[in-house]
C-alpha positions in Angstrom: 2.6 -5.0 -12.6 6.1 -6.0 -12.6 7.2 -8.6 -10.1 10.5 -9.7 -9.0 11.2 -13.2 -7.8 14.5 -14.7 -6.1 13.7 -18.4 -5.0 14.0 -22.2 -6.4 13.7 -24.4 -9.5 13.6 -28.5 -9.1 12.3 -31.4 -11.2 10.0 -33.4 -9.0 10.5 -37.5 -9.2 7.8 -39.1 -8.3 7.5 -42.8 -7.9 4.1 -44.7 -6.4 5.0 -47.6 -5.2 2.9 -51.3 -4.1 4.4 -51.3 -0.9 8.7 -49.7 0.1 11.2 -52.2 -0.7 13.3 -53.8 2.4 16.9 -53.3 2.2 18.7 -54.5 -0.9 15.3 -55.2 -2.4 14.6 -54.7 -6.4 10.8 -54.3 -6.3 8.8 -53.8 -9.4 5.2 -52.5 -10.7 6.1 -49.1 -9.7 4.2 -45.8 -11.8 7.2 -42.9 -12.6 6.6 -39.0 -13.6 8.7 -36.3 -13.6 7.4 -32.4 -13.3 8.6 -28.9 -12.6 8.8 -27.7 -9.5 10.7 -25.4 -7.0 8.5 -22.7 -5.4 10.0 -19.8 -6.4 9.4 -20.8 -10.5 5.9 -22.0 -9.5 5.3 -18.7 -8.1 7.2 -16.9 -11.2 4.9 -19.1 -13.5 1.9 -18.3 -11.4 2.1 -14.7 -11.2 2.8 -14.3 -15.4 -0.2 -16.4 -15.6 -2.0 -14.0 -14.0 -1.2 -10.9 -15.7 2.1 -9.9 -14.8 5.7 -9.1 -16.1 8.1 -11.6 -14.0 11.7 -11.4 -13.8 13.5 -14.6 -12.0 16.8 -15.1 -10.1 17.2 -19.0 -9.6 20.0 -21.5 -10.6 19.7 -24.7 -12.7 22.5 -27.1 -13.5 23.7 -27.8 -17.0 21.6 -30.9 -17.5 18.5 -31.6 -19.4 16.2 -30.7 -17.0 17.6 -26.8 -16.7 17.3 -26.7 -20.4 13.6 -27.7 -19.5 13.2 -25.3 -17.1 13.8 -22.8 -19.2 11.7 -23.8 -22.0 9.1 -23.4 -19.1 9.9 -20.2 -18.6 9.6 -18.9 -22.1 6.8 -20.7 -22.9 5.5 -19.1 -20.1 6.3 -15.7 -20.7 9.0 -15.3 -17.4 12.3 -13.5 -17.8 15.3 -16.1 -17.2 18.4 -13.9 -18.0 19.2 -13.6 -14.6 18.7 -17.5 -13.9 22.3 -18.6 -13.1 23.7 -22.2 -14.6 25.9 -23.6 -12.3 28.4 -26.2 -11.7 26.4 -29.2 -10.0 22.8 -30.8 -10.9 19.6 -29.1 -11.2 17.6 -29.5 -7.8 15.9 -32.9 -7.4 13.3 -34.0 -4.9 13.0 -38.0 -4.9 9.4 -39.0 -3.9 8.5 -42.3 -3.1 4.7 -42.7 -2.6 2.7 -45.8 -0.8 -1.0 -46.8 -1.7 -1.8 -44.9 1.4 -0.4 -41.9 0.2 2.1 -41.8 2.8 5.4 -40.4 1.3 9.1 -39.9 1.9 11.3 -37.3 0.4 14.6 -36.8 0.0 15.8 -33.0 -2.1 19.0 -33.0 -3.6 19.8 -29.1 -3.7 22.4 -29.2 -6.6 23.0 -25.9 -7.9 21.2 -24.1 -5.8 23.8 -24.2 -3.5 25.5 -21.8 -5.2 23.7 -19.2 -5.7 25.6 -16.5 -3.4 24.8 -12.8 -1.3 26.8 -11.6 -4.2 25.3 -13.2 -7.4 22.1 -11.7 -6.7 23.8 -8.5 -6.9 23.5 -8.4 -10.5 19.8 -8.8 -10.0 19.3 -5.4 -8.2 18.6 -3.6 -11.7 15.3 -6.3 -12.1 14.6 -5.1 -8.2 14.6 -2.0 -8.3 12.5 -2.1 -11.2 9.8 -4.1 -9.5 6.4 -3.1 -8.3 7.4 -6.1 -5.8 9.9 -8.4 -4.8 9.0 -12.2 -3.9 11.5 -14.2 -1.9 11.4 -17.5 -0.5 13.7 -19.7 1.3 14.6 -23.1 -0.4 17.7 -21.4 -0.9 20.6 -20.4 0.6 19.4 -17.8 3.7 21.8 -15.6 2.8 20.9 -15.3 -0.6 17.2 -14.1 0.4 18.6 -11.7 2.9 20.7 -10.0 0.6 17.5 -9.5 -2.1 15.4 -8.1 0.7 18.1 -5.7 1.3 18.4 -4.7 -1.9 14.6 -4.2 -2.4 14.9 -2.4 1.4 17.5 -0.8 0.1 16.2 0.9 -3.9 13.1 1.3 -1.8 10.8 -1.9 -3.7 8.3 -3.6 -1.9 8.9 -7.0 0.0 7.2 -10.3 0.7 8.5 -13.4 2.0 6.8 -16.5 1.5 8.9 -18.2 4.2 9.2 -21.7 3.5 10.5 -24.2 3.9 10.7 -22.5 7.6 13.6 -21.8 9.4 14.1 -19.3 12.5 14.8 -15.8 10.8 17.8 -13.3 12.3 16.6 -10.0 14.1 18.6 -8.2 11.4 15.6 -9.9 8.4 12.4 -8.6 10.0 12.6 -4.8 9.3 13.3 -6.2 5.3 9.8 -7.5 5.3 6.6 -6.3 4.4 4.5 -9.1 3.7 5.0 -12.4 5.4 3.3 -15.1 4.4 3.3 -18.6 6.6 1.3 -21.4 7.6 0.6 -21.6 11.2 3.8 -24.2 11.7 6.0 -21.5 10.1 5.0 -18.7 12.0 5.9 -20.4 14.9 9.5 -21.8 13.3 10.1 -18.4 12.4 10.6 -17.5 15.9 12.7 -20.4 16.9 9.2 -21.7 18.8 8.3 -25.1 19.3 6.1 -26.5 16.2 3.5 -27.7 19.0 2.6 -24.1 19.5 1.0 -24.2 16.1 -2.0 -25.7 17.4 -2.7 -22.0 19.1 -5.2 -19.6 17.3 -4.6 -18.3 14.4 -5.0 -14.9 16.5 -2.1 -16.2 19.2 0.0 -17.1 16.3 -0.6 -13.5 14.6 0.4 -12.3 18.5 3.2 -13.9 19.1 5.0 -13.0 15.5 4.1 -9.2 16.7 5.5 -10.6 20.3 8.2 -12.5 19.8 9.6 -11.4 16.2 8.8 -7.9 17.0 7.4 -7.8 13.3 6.0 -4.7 11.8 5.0 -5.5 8.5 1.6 -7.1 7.3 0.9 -10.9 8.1 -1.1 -13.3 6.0 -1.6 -16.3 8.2 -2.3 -19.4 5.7 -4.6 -22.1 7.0 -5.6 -24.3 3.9 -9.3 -25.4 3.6 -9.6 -22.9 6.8 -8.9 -19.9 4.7 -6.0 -17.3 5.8 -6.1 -14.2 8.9 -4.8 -11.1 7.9 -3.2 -8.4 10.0 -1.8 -5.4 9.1 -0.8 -2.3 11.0 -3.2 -0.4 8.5 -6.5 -2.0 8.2 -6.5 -4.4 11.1 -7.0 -8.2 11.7 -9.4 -10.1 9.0 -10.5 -13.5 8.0 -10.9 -14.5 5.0 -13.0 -17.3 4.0 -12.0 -20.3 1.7 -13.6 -21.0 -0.9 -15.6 -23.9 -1.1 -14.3 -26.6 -3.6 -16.2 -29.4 -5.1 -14.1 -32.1 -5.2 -10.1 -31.5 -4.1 -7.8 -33.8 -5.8 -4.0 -32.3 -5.4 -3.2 -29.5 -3.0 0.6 -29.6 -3.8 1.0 -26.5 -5.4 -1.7 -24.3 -3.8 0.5 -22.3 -1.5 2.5 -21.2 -4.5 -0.5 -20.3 -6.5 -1.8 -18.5 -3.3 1.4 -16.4 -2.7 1.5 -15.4 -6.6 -2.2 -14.1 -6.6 -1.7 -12.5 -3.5 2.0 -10.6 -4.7 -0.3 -9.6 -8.4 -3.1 -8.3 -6.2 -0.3 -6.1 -3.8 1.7 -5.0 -7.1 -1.1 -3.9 -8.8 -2.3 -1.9 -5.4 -5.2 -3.8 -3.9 -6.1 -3.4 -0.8 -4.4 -6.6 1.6 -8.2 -7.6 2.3 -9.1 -7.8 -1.1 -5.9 -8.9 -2.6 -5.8 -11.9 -0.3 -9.7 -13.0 -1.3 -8.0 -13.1 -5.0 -5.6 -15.3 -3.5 -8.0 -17.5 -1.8 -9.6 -17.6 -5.0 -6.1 -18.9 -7.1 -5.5 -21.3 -4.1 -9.2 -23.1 -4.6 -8.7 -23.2 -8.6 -5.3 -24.9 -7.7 -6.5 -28.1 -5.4 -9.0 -29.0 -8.3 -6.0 -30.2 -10.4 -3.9 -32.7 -10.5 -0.4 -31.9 -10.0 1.7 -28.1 -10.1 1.6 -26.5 -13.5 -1.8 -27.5 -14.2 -3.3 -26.3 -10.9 -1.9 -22.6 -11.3 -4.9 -20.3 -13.0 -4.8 -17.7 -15.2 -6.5 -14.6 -14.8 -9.5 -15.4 -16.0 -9.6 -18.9 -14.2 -9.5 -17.0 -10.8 -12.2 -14.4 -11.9 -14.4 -17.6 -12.7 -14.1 -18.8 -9.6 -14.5 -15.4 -8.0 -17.9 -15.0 -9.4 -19.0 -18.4 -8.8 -18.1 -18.1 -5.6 -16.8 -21.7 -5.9 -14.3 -23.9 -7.3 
């Protein structure tokens, strides 16, 4: 299974905090940690843990933490050549966290911002080579637009794991072959009003057939609700979540979904069964605490799979 993916790399920093500091404020007794992040390198990460050979088109800055992103990715076993070192900072999302959990974020792009339509040119060799290409979009829109054309293009299989979500040109839908969004996204992809969200799953599935005149196969994400599949071939599907003991971080189960779910399409599964292996990586993942730790290997997921829990 050879998988290509075109997306992000950023260093969360997370601080938990007593209470938020009024303005001009210093305020003390804070808890500090830094860890990797970026969907698209959670999902590269993910899907190598998992069995297969990943190729990555990102961009990092020439700081510390892109020379820790890419002793990530060796550790890990994922092919960096074509990860681009820019002029500006690595990606950083600031995270300041209250007792309550509530939290406020602010993401400081860096050089992702300059990754360009044409730089991923020179990662059409790793494309066409792929069993499937992975994009998402916390980068530049253009950027995934051009690697879908490409993939359309050398004839490699899509999916676009479409967030964070933004509305999508008409000119992106026939590039796609798997989409992959939360119930908010499907409707944001559409330039619809969030609210509609709170429609069924089955509406939501409608209306991306409706309003964004989409072709391709849909997994509908709905967290501890499971997902809805829909594809042209083998019709509409639920499939059930997997029930989880105790959940204590569900921050990177979405990328640990989409990566079991692009293994199980480049190794030929059918959607129905390659999204129940998803469901299955997703569970593993809320049971730890933070990213890296919460995406399973192989084995990890087959655990779960025949337990029939997490």
């Amino acid at each position: 299974m050879r998988i290509a993916v075109v997306g992000s790399y950023g260093v969360g920093l997370t601080m938990r905090l007593p209470r938020l500091p009024a303005a001009g404020e210093t305020l003390t007794g804070g808890e500090f940690a830094t860890g990797h992040g970026g969907k698209g390198s959670n999902q590269a990460v993910a899907a190598a843990r998992l069995g297969a050979e990943v190729s990555l088109h990102s961009a990092v800055g020439p700081d510390a933490f892109g020379q820790d992103a890419r002793a990530l990715w060796r550790a890990e076993g994922v092919d960096d050549r074509h990860v681009v070192t820019g002029h500006s900072p690595t990606m950083v999302g600031v995270i300041l966290v209250e007792p309550s959990g509530e939290n406020r974020i602010v993401i400081a792009p860096g050089a992702l911002d300059e990754l360009t339509a044409e730089g991923v040119a020179a990662f059409r060799p790793a494309i066409a080579d792929a069993d499937l290409l992975v994009v998402g979009l916390e980068i530049p829109l253009a950027v995934a637009l051009a690697a879908l054309q490409i993939a359309r293009t050398e004839g490699t299989p899509t999916l676009l794991n479409p967030a964070p979500a933004q509305p999508l040109p008409v000119a992106a839908w026939p590039l796609i072959d798997t989409l992959t969004p939360n119930q908010t996204e499907a409707v944001i992809l559409t330039g619809g009003d969030p609210a509609q969200a709170e429609r069924s799953p089955g509406q939501i599935v409608d209306h991306l057939r409706g309003v964004g005149r989409f072709t391709g196969d849909i997994v509908l994400t709905r967290g501890g609700a499971g997902a809805v599949i829909d594809s042209p071939r083998t019709g509409r599907h639920e499939v059930g979540a997997i029930p989880v003991a105790r959940v204590v971080d569900t921050t990177g189960a979405g990328d640990a979904f989409t990566a079991a779910l692009a293994v199980g399409i480049a190794a030929g599964d059918p959607l129905p069964a390659a999204a129940a292996f998803a469901a299955a990586a997703g569970a593993f993942a809320v049971t730890r605490a933070e990213v890296l730790p919460g995406l399973p290997t192989r084995a990890e997921v087959e655990r779960v799979i025949a337990a029939g829990a997490a």
